[in-house]
MDAnalysis code that builds the backbone (N, CA, C; Angstrom):
import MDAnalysis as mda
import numpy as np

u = mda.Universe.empty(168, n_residues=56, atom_resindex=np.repeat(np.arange(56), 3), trajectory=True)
u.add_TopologyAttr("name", ["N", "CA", "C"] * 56)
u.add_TopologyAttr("resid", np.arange(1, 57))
u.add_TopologyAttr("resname", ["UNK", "UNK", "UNK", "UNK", "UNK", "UNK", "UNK", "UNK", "UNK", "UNK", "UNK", "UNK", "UNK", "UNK", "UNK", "UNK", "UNK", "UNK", "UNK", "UNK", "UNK", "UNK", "UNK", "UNK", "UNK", "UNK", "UNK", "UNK", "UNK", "UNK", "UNK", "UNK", "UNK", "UNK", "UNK", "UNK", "UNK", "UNK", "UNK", "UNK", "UNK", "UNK", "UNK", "UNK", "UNK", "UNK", "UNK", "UNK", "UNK", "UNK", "UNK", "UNK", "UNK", "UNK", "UNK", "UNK"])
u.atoms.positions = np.array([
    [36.525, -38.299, 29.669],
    [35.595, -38.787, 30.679],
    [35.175, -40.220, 30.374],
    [34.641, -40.612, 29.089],
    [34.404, -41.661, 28.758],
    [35.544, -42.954, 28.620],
    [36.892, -42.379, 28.564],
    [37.908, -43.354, 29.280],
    [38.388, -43.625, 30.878],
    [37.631, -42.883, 31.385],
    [38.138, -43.219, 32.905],
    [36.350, -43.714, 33.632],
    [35.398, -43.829, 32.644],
    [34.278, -44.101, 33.150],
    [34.181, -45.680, 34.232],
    [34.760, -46.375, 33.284],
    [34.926, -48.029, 34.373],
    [35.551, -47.585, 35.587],
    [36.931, -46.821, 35.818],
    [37.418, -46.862, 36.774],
    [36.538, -45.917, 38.148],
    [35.744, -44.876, 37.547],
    [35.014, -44.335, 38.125],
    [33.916, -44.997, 38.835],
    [33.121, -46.205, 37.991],
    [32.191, -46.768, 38.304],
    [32.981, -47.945, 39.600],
    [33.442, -48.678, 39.553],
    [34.504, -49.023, 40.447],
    [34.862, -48.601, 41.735],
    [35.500, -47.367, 41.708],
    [35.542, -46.538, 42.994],
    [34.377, -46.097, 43.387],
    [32.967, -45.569, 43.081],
    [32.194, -45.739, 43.677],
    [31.239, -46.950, 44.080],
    [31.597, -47.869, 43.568],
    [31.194, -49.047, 44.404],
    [31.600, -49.628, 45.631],
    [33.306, -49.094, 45.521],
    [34.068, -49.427, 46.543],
    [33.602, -48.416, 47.597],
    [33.866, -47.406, 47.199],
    [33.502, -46.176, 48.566],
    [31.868, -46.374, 48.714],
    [30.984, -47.287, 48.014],
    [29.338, -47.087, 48.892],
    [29.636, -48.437, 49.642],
    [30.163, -49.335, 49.548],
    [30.615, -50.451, 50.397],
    [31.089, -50.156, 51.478],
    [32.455, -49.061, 51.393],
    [33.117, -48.897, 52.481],
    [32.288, -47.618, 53.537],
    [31.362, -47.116, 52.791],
    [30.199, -46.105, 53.601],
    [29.254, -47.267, 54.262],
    [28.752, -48.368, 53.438],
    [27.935, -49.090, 54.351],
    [27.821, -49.762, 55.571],
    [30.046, -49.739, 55.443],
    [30.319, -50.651, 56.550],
    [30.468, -49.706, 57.939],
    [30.489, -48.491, 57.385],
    [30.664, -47.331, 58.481],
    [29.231, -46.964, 59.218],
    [28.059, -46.945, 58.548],
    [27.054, -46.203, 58.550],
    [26.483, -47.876, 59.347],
    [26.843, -48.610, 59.221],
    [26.011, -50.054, 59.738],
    [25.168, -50.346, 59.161],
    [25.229, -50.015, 57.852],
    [24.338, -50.160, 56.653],
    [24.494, -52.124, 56.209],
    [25.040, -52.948, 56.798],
    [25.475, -54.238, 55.875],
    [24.645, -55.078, 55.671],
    [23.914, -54.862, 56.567],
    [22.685, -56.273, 56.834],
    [21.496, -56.209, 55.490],
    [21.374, -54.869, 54.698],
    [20.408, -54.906, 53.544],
    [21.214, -55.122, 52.245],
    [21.387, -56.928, 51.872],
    [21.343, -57.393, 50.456],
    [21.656, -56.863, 49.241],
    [20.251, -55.742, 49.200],
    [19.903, -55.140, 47.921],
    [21.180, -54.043, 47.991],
    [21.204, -53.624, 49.209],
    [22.822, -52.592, 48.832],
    [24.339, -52.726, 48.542],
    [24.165, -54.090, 49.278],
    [25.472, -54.824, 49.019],
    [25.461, -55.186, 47.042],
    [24.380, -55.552, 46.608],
    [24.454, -55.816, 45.523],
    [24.169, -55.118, 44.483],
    [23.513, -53.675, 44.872],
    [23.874, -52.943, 43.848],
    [25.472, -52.619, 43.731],
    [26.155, -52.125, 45.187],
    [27.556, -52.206, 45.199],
    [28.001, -52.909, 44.141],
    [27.926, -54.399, 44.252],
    [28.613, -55.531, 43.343],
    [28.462, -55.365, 41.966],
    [26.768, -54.601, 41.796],
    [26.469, -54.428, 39.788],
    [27.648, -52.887, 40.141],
    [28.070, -52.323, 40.243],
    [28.427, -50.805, 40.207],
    [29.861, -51.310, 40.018],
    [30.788, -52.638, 40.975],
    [32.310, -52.887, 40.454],
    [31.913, -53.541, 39.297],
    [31.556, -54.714, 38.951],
    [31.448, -55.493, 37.404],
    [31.138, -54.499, 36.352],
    [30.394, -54.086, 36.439],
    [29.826, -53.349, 35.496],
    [31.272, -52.151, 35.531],
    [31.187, -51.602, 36.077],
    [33.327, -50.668, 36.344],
    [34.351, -51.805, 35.785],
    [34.041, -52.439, 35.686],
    [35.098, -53.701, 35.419],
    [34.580, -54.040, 33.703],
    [33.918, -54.561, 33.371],
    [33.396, -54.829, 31.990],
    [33.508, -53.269, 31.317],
    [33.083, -52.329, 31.736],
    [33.386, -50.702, 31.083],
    [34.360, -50.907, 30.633],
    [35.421, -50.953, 31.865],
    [36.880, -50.491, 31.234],
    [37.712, -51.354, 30.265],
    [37.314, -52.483, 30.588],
    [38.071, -53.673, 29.550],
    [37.592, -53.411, 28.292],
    [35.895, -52.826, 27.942],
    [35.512, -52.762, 26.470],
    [36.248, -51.056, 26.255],
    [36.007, -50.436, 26.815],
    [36.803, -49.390, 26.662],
    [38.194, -49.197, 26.315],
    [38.801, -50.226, 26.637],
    [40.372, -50.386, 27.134],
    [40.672, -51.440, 25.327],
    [40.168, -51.771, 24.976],
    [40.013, -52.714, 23.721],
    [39.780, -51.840, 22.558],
    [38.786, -50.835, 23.018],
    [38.026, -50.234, 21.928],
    [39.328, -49.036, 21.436],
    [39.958, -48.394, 22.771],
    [41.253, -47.843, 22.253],
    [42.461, -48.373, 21.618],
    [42.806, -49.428, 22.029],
    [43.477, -50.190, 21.255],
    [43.485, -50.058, 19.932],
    [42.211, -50.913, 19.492],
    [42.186, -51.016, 18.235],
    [41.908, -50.008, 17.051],
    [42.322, -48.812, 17.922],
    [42.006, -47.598, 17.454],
    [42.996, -46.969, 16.853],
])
C-alpha cells in the first residue's frame, strides 16, 4: 500500500478535478487547489518512495 500511495494520491486529484468539471464545481479556487496539493504531493510521494526502494 505504501508503494502505490503517490500514485493513489494522484488519481484522486485527477478524478476530484474531473468531478468538479462535471458537477460545475470550477469557479471555487480553494478546490481547484486542494486538487493541485493532492497531484504534487502524489508526485513528491512517489519519487521519495520510488528512491527509497531503490536504495534498498
Amino acid at each position: 500500500m505504501k508503494k502505490n500511495a503517490g500514485i493513489i494520491l494522484i488519481v484522486l486529484g485527477a478524478l476530484l478535478l474531473i468531478l468538479s468539471y462535471v458537477a460545475d464545481f470550477m469557479d471555487h479556487n480553494w478546490y481547484q487547489l486542494l486538487c493541485l496539493l493532492f497531484i504534487i504531493g502524489g508526485i513528491v510521494t512517489h519519487i521519495i518512495v520510488s528512491k527509497k526502494a531503490q536504495s534498498e
